[in-house]
FINU-239866 format. One record per atom (N, C-alpha, C, O): residue in one letter; x, y, z. Coordinates in steps of 0.001 Angstrom, whole numbers, plus 500000, padded with zeros to 6 digits. Layout:
# FINU-239866
aXYZ...
# end
This chain:
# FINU-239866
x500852498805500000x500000500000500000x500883501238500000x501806501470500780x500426502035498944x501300502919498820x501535504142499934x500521504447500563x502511504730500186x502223505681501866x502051504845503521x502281505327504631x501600503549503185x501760503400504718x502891503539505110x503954503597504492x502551503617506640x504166504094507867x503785503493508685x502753503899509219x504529502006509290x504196501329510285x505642500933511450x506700500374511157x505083501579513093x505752501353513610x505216500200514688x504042500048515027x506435499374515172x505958498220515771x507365497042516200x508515497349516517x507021496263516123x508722495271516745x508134493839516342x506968493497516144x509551492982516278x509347491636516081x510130490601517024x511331490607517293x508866489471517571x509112488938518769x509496487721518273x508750487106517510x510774487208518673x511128485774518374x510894485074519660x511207485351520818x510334484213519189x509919482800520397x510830481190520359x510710480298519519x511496481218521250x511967479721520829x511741478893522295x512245479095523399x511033478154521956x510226477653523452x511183475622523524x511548474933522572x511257475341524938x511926474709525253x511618473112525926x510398473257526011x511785472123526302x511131470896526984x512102471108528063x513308470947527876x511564471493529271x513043471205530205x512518470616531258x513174470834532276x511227469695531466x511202468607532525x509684468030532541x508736468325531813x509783466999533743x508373466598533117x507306467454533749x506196467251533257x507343468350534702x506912469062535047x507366470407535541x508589470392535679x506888471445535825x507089472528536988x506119472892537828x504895472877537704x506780473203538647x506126473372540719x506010474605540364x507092475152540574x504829475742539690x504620477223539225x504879477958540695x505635478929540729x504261477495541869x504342478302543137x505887477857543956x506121478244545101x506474477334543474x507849476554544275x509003478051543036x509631479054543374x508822477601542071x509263478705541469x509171479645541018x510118480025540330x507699480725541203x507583481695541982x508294482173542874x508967483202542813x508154481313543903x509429481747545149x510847481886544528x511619482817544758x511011481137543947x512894481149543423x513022482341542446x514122482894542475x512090482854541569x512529483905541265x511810485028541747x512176485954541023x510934485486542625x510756486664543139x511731487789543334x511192488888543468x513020487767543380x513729489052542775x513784489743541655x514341490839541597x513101489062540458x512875489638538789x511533489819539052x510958489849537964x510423490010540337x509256490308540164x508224489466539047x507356490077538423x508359488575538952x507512487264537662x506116487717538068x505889488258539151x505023487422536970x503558487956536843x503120486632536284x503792485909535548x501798486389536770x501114485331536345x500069485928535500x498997486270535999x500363486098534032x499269487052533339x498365485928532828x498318484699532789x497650487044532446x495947486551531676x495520487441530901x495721488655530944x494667486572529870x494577487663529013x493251488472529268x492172487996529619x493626490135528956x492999491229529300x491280491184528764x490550491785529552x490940490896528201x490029491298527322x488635490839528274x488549489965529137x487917491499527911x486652491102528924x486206489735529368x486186489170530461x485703489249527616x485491487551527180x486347486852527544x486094485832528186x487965487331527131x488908486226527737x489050486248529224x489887485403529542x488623486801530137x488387486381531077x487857485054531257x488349484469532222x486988484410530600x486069483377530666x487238481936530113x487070480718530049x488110482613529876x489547481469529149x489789480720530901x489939481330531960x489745479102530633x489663478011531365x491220477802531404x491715476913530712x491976478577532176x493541478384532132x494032477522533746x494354478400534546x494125476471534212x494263475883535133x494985475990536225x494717475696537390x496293476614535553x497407477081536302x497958478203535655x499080477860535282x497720479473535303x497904480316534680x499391480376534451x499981480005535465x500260480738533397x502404480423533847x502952481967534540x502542482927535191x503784481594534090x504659482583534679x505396483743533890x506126483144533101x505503484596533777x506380485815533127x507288486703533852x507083487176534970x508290486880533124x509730487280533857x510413487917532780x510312487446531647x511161489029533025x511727490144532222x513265489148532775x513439488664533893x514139489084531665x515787488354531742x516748489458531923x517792489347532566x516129491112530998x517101491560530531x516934492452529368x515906493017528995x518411492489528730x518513493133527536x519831492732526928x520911492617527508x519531492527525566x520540492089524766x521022493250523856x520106494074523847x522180493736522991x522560494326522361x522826493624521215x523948493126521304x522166493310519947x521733492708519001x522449494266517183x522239495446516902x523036493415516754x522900494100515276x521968493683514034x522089492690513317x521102494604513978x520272494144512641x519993495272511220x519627496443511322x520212494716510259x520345495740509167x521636496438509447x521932497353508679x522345496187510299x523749496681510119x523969498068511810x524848498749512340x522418497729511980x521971498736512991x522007498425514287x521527497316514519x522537499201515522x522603498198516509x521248498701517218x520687499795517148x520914497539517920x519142497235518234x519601496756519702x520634496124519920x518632497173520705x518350496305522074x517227495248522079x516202495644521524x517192494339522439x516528493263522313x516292492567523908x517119491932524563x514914492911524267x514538492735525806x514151491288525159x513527491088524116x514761490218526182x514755489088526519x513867488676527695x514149489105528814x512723487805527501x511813487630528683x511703486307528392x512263485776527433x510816485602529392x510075484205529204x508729483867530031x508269484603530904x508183482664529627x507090482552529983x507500481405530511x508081480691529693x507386480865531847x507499479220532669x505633478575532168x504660479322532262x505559477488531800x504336476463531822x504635475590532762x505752475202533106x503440475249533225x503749474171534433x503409473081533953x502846472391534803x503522472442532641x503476470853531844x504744471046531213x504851470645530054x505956471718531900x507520471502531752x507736471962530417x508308471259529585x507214473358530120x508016473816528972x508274475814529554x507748476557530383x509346475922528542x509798477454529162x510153477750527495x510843477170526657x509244479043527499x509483479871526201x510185481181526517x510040481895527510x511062481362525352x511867482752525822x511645483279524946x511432482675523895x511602484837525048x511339485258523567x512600486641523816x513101487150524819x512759486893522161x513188488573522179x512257489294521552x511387488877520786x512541490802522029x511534491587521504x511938493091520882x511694494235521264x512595492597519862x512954493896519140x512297494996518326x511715494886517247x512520496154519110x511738497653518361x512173498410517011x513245498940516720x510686498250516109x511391498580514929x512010500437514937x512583500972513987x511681501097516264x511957502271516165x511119503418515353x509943503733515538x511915503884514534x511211504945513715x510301504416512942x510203503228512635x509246505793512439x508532504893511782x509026504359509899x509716504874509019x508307503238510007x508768502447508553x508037502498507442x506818502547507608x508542502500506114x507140502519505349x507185500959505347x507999500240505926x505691500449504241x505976498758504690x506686497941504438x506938497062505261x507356497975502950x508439497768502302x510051497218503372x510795496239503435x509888498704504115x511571498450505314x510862498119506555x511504497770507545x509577498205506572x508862497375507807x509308495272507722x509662494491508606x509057495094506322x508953493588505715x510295493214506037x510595492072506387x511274494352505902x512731494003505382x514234493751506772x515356493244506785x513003494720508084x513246494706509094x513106493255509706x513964492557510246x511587492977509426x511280491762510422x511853490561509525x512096489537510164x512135490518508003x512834489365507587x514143489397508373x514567488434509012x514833490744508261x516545490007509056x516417489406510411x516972488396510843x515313490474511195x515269489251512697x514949488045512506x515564487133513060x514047487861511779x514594486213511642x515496485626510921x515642484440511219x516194486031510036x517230485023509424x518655485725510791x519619484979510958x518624486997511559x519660486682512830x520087485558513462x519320485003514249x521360485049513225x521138483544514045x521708483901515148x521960482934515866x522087485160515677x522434485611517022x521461485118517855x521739484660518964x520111485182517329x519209485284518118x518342484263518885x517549484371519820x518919482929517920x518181481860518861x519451481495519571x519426480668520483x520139481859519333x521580481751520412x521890482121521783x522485481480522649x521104483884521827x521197484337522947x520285483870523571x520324484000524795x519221483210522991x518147482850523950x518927481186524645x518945480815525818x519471480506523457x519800479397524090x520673480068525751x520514479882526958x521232480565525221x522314481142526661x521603480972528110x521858480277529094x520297482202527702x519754482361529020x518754481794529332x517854482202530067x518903480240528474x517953479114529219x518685478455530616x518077477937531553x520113478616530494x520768477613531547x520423478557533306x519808478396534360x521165479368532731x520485480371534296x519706480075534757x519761479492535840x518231480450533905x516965480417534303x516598478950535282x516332478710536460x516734478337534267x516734476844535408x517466476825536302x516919476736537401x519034476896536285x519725476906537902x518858478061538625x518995477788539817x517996479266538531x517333480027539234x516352479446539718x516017479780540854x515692478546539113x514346478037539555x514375476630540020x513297476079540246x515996475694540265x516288474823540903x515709473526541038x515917472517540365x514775473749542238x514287472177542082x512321472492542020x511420471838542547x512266473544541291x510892473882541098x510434472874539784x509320472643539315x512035472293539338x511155471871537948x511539469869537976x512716469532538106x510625468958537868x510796467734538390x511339467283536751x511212467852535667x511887466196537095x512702465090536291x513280466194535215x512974466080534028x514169467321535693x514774468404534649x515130467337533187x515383466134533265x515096467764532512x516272466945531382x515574468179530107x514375468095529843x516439469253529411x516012469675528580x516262468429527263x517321467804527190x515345468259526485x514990468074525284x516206468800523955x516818469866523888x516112467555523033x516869468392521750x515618468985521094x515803469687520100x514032468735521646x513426468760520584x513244470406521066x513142470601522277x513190471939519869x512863473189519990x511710473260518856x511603472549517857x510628474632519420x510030475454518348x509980476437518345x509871476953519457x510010477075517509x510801478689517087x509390479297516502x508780478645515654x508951480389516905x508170481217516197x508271482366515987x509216482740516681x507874483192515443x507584484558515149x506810485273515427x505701484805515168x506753486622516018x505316487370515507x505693488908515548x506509489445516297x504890489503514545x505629490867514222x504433491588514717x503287491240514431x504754492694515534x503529493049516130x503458494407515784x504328495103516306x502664494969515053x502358496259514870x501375497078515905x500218496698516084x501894498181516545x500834498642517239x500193500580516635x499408501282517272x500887500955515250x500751502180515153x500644501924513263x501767501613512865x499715501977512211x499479502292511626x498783503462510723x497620503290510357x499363504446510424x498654505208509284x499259505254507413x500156504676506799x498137506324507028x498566506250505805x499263507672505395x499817508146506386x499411508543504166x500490509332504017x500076510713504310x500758511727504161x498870510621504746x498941512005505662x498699512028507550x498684512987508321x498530510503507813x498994510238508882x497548510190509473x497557510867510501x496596509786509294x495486509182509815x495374507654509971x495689506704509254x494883507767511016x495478505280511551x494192504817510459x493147505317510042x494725503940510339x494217502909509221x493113501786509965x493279501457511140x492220501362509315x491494500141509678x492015498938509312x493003498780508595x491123497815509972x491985496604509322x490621496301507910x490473495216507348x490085497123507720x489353497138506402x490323497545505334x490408497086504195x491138498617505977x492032499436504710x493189498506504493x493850498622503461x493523497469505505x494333496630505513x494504495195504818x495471494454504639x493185495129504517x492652494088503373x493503493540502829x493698492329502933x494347494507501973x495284493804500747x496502494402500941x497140494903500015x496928494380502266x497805494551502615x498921493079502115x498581491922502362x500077493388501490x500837492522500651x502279492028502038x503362492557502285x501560490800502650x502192490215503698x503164489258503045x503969488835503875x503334488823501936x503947487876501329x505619487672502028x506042486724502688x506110488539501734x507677488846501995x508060488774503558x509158488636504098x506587488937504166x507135489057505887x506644487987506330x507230487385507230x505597487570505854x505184486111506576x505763484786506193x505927483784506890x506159485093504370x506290483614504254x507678483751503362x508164482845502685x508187485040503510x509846485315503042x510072484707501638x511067484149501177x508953484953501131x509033484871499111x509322486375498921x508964487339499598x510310486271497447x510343488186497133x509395487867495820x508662488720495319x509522486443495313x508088487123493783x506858486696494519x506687485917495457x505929487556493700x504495487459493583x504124486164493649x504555485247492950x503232486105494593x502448484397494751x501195484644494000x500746485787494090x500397483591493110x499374483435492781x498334483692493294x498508483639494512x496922484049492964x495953483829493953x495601482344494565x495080482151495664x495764481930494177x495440480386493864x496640479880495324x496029479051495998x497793480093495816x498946479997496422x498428481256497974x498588480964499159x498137481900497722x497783483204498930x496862482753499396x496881482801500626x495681482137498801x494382481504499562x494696479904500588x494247479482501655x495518479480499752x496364478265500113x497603478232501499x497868477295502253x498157479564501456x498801479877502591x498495480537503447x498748480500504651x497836481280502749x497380482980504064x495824482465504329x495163483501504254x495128481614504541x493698481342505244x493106481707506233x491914481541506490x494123482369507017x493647483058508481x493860484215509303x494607484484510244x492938484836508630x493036486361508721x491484486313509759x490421485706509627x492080487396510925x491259487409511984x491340488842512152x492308489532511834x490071489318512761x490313490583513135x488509490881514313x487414490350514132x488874491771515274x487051491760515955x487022493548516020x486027494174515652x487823493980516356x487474495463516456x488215496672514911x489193496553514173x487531497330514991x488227497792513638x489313498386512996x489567498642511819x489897498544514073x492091499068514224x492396497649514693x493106497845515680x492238496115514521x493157495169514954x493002494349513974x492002494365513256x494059493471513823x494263492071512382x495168491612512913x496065492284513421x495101490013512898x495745488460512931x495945488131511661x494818487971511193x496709487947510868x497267486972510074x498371485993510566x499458486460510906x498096484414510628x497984483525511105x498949482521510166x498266481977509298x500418482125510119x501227481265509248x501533480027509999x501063479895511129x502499478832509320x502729478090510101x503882478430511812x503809478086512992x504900479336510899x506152479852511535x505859481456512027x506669481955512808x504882482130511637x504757483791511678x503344484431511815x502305484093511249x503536485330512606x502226485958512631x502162486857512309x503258487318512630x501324488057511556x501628489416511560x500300489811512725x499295489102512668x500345490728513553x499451490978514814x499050492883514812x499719493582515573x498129493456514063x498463494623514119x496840495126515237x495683495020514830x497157495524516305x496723496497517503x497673497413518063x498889497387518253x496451498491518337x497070500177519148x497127499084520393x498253498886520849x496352498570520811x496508498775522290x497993498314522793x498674497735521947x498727498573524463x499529499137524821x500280497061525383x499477496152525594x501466496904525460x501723495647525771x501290494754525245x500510495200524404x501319492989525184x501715491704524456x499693491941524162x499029492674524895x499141491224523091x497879490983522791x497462490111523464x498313489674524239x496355489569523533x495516488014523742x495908487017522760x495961485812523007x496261487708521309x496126487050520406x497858486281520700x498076485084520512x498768487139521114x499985486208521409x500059485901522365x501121485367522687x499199486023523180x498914484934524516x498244483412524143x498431482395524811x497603483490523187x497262482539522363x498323481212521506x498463479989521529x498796482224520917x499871481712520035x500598481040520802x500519479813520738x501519481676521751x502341481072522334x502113479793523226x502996478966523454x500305479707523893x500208478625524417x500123477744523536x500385476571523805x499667478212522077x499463477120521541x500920476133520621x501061475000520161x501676477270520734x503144476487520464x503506475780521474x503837474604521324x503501476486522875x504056475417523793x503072473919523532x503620472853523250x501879474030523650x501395472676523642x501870471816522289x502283470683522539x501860472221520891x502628471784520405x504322471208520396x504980470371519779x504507472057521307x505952471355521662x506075469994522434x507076469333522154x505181469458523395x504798468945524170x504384467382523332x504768466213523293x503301468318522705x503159466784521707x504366466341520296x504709465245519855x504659467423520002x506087466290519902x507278465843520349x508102465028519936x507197466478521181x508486465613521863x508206464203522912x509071463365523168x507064464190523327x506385462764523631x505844461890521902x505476460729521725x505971462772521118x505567461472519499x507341461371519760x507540460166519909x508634462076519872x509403461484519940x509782460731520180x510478460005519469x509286460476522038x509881459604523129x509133458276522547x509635457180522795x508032458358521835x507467457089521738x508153456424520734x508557455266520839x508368457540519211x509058456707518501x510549456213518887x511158455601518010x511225456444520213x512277456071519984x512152454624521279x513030453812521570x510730454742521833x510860453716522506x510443452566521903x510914451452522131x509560452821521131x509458451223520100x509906450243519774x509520449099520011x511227450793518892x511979450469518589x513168449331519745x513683448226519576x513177450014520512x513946449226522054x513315448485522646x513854447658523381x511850448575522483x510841448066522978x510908446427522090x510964445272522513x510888446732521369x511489445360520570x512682444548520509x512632443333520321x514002445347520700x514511444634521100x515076443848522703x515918443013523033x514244444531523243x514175444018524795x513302443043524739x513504442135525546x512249442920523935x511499441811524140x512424440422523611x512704439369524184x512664440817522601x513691439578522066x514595438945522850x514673437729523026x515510440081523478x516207439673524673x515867438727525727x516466437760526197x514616439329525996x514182438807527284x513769437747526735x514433436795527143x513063437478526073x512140435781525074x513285434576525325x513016433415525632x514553435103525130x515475433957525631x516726433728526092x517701433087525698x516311434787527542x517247434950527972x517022433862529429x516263432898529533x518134434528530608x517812433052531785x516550433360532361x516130432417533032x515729434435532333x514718434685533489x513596434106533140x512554434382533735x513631433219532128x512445432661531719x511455432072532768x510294432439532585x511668431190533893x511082430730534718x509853431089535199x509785432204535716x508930430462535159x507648430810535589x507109432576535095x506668433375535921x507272432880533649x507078433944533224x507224435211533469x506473436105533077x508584435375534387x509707436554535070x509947437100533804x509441438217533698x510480436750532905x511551437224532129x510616438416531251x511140438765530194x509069439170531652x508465440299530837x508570441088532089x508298442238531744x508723441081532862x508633441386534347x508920443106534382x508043443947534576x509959443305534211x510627444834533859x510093445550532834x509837446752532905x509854444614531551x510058445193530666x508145445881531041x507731447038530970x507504444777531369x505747445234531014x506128446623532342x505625447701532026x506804446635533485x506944447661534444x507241448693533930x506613449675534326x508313448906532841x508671450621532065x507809450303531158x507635451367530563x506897449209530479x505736449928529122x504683450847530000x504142451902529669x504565450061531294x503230450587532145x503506452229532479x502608453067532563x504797452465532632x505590453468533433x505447454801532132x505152455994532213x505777453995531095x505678455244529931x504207455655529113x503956456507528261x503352454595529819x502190454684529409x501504455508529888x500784456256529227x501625455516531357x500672456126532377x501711457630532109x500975458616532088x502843457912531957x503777459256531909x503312459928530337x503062461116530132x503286459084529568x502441460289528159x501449460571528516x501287461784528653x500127459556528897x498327459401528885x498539460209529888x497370460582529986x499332461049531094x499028462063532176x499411463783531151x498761464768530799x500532463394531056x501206464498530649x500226465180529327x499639466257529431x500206464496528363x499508464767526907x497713465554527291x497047466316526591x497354464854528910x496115465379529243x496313466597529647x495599467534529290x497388466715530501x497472467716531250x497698469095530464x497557470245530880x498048468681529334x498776470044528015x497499470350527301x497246471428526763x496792469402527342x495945470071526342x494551470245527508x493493470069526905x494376470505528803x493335470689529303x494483472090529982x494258472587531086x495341472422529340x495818473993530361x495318474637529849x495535475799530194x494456474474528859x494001476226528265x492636475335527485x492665474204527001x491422476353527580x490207475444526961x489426477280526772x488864477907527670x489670477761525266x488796479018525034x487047478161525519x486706476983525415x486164479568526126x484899478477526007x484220480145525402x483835480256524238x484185480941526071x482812482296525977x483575483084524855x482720483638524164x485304483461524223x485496484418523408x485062483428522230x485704482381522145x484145483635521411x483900483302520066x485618484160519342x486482483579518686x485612485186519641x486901485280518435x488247484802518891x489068484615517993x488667484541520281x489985483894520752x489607482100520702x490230481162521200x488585482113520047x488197480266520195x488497480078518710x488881478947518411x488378481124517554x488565480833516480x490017481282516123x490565480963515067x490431481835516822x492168482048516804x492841481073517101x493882480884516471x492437480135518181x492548479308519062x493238478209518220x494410477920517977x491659477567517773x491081476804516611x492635476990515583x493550476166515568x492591478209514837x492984477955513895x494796477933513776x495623477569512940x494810478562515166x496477478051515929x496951476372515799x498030475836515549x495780475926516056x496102474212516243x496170473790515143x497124473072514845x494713474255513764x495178473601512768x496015473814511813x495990473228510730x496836474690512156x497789475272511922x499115474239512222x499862473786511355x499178474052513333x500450473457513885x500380472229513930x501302471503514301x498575471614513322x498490469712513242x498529469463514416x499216468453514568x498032469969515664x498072469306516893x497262468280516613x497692467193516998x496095468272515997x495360467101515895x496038465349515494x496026464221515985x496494465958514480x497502464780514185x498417464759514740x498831463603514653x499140465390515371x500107465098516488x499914463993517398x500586463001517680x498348464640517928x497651463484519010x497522462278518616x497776461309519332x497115462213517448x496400461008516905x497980459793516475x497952458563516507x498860460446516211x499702459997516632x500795459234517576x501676458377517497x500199460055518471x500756459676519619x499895458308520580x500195457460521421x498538458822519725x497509457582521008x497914456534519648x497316455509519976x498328456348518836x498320455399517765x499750454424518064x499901453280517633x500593455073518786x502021454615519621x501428454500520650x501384453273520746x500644455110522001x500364453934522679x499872452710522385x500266451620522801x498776453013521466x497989451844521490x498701450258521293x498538449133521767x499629450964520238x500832449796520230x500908449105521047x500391448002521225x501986450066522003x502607449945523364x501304448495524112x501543447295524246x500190449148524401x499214448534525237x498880447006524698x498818445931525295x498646447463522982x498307445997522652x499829445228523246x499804444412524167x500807445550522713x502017444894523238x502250444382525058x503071443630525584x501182445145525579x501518444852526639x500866443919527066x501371443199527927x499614443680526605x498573443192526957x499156441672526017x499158440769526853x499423441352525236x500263440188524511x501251439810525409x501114438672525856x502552440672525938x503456440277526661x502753439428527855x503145438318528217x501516440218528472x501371439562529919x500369438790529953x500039438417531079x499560438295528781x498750437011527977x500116436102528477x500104435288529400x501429436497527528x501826435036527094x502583434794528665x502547433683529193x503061435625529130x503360435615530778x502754434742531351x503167433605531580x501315435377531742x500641433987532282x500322432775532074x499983431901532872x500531432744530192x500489431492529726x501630430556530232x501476429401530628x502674431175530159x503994430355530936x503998429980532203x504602428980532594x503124430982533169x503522430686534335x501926429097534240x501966428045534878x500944429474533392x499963428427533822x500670427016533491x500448426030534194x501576426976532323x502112425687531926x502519425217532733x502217424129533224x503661426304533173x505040426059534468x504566425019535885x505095424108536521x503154425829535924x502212425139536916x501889423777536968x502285423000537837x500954423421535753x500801422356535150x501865421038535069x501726419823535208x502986421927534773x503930420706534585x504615420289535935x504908419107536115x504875421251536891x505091420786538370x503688419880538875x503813419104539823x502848419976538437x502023419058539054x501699417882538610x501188417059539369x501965417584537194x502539416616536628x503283415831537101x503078414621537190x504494416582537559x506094415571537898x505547415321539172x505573414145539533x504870416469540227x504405415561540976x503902414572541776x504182414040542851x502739414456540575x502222413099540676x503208411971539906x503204410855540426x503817412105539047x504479411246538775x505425410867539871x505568409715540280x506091411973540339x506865411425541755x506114410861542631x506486409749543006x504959411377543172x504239410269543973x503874408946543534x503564408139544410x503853408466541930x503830407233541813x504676406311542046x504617405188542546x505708407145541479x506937406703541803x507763405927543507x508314404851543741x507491406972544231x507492406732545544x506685405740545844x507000404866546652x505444405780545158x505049404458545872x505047403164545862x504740402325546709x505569403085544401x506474401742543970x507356401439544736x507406400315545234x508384402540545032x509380402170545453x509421401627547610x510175401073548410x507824402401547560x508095401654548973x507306400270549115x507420399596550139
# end
């Protein structure tokens, strides 16, 4: 659009697995010197948002970052979840105002910065030695997800009157959301860009797999990236348990083999362990996988339920899940086979001692 001037900043998110849980009020206490906030989102309706354990927010800092050749401060914060994930984000100000063109050109270099998922890696280690033993069975994860969102809070056009998100219509997001420089088809824009949200008439969501563009006046983080971000963390969650499953399968098989003929065979010992860690990883996804996706349940905002909504099908949580109960189910049928043929051994084992028994008692009685 020709004449717009948009000022605003772009927030990188790279969110983390670092245990199977966190103690939110145990580490509360551990960092109460950075003052941490248990936010919610503002909005009247979202009040009515079913958040169980609301997380945590904490200012890290400030980074001194170069972008476009320009040196930039970059406030570093995070959000603690208490289903063991910690998102950090930066939040760099585009400053003056931009037309949209060096607005696009701004938020492409923050993300191709690879400073930037770097510094965040940094001030993941702190954070946890800060919050100690608030967080149970620690073990960060290789598995990360990285997002974006470019948040505009000041739009006008070239004589400087703010814009609607009506006037914003055909606003040409191509280059910032999905980092193409030619022209996409119509046919390709309907296909990528499907989720364009907006409820009051100065605000717009456009909705990617990796990026958001978020344009509201109002003052601090939206609902709408209060959204986002839960809904990445829960995505993180479900894959890194489709991980743990696919890599237990696999072992899962060959332990059975092992055990099939190894010495513990006796009276149907030798599944003994193994059915104890299927049970152990069964009951540790089927808790955890509940617990992630019942932390946040939109019910009364019709428009944060369709943001919500279209966050997930966005990120395939659905199939994520379906995934994952498709590896238990495995697991269970497998288990339920292992401890069939278990008892089948131990009923033989039975059988045949009572066999020799009586045969020994015949025996004996010949012989006296």
């Amino acid at each position: 659009m020709a004449g717009l001037r948009v000022k605003g900043a772009a927030i990188v998110y790279r969110l983390f697995d670092v245990g199977y849980q966190i103690q939110i009020e145990r580490a509360l206490d551990r960092l109460a010197a950075s003052a941490p906030e248990r936010v919610r989102p503002v909005r009247g309706e979202a009040q009515a948002l079913q958040i169980h354990n609301p997380p945590i927010t904490i200012i890290l800092g400030a980074e001194r970052l170069t972008i476009l050749g320009a040196p930039r401060d970059a406030e570093i914060s995070a959000r603690i979840f208490d289903f063991g994930v910690v998102s950090l984000r930066a939040r760099i100000e585009s400053g003056e105002e931009l037309d949209w063109p060096a607005f696009s050109a701004f938020g492409t270099a923050v993300d191709a910065t690879p400073k930037i998922p770097a510094t965040l890696e940094r001030h993941l280690r702190p954070l946890l030695e800060r919050m100690g033993g608030a967080v149970e069975r620690p073990f960060v994860a290789p598995v990360r997800e990285d997002y974006n969102v470019y948040r505009i809070h000041d739009v006008r056009n070239a004589v400087g009157a703010r814009l609607t998100s009506d006037d914003l219509r055909d606003l040409d997001v191509v280059a910032l959301l999905l980092n193409e420089t030619r022209p996409l088809s119509a046919e390709a824009r309907r296909e990528l860009l499907p989720h364009r949200f907006s409820y009051f008439i100065d605000d717009l969501a456009i909705l990617t797999w990796e990026n958001a563009l978020i344009v509201d006046p109002a003052d601090g983080a939206t609902d709408v990236e209060y959204i986002l971000e839960f809904a990445n963390a829960q995505l993180l969650e479900l894959r890194y348990y489709d991980a743990v499953l696919d890599g237990e399968l696999p072992k899962l098989y060959d332990r059975i083999q092992k055990a099939r003929f190894g010495p513990r065979s006796l009276f149907g010992r030798r599944y003994a362990r193994i059915l104890r860690e299927m049970h152990t990883v069964v009951a540790d996804s089927t808790e955890l996988v509940e617990r992630v996706e019942n932390s946040l349940k939109v019910t009364d905002d019709v428009y944060l339920a369709r943001v919500y909504s279209a966050a997930l099908e966005l990120f395939r949580g659905r199939a994520w899940r379906t995934g994952i109960d498709r590896k238990l189910g495995i697991i269970r049928e497998t288990y339920a086979m292992l401890n069939a043929e278990a008892q089948a051994t131990r009923a033989e084992m039975l059988e045949l001692t009572i066999v020799v028994l009586i045969v020994l008692e015949i025996v004996l009685t010949f012989v006296r």
